[in-house]
KOLZADREN-15380 format. One record per atom (N, C-alpha, C): residue in three letters; z, x, y. Coordinates in steps of 0.05 Angstrom, whole numbers, padded with zeros to 5 digits, always signed. Each point is the difference from the previous one (the first is absolute). Layout:
// KOLZADREN-15380
ALAZXY
...
This chain:
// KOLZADREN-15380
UNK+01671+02436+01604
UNK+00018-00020+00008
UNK-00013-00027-00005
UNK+00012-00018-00013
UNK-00004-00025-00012
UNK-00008-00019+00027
UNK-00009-00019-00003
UNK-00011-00016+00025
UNK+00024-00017+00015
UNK+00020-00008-00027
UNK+00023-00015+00007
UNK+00014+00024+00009
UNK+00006+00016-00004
UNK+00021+00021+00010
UNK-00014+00007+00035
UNK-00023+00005+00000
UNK-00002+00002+00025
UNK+00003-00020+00023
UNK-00006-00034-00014
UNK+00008-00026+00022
UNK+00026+00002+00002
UNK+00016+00002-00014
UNK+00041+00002-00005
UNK+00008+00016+00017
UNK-00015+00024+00004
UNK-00003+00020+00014
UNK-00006-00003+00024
UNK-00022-00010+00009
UNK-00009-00015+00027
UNK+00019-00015+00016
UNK+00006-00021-00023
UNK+00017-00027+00008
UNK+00033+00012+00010
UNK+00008+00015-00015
UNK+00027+00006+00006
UNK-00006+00017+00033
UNK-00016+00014+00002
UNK-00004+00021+00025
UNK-00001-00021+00018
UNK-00029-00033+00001
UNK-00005-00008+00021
UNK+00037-00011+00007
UNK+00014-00013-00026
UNK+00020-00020+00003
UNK+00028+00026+00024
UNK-00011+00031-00009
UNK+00023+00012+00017
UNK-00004+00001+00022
UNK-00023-00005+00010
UNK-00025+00008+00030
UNK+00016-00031+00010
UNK+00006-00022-00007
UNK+00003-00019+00008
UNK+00026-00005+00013
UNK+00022+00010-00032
UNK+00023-00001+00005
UNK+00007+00024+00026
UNK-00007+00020+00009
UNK+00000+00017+00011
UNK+00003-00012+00027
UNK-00029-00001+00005
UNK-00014-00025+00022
UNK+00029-00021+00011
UNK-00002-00021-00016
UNK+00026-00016+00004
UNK+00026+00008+00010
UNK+00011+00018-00015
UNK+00017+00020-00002
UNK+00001+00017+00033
UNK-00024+00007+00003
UNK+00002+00016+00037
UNK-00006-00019+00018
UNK-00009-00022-00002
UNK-00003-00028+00020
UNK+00028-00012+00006
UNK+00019-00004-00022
UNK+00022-00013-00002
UNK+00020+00018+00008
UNK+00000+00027+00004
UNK+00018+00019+00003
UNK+00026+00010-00033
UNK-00010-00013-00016
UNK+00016+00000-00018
UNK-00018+00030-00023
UNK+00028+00011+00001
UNK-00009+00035-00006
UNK+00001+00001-00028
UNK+00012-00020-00013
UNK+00003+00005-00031
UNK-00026-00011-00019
UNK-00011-00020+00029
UNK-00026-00016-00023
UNK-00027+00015+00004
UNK-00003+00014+00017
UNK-00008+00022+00015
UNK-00005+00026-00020
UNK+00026+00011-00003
UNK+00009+00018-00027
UNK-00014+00000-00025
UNK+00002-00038+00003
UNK-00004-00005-00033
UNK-00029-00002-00004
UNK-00016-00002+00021
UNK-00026-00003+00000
UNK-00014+00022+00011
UNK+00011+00034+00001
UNK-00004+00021-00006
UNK+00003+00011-00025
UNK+00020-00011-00007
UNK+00010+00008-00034
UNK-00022-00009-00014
UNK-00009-00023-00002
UNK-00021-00018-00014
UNK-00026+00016+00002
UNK-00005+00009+00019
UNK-00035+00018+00014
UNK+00019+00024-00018
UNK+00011+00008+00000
UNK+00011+00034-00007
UNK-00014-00010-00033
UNK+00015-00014-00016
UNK+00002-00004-00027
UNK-00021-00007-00009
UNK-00025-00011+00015
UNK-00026-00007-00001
UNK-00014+00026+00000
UNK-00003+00012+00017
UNK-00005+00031-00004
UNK+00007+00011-00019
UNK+00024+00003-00013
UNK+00007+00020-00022
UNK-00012-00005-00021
UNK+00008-00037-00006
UNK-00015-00004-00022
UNK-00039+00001-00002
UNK-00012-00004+00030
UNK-00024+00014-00002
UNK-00001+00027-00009
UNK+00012+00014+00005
UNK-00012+00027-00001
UNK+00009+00001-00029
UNK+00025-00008-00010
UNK+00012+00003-00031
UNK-00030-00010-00012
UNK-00015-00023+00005
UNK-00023-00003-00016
UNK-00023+00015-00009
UNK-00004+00015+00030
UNK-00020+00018+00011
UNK+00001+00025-00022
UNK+00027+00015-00002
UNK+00005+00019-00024
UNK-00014-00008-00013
UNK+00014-00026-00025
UNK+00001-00008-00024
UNK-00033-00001+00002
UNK-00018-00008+00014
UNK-00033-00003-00005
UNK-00013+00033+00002
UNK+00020+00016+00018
UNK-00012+00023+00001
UNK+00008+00014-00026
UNK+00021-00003-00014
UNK+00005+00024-00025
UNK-00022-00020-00016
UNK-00011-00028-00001
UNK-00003-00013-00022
UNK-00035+00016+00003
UNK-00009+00009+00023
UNK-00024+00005+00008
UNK+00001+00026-00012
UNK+00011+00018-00004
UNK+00013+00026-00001
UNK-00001-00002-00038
UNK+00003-00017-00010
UNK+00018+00004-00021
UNK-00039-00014-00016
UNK-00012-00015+00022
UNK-00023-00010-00018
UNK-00016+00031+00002
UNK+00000+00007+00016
UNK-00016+00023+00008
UNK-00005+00019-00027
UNK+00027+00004-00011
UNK-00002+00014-00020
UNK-00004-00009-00021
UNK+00004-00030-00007
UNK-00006-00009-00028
UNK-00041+00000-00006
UNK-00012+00009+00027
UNK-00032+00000-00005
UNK-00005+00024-00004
């Protein structure tokens, strides 16, 4: 996983932790939502990375 893909990655998770945050202080359930959605999609696309380094680890393995 590239160094930028992991801060984009970071940044979107802290920005849903926030919206989330705001979201259960204010009682408002949709900004709330939206800043679970944001942490959800930060995760996927971590782990979508996590593969792509593990077949790439997988795939060097055999070219030695």
């Amino acid at each position: 996983m590239g160094a930028d893909d992991k801060l984009s990655n970071k940044a979107q998770e802290a920005k849903g932790k926030i919206k989330e945050g705001v979201g259960r202080a204010t009682g408002d359930e949709r900004l709330e939502a939206s800043g679970k959605d944001d942490q959800a999609g930060s995760r996927f696309k971590q782990a979508g990375e996590k593969a792509k380094d593990s077949a790439k680890k997988v795939k060097d393995a055999f070219k030695s």
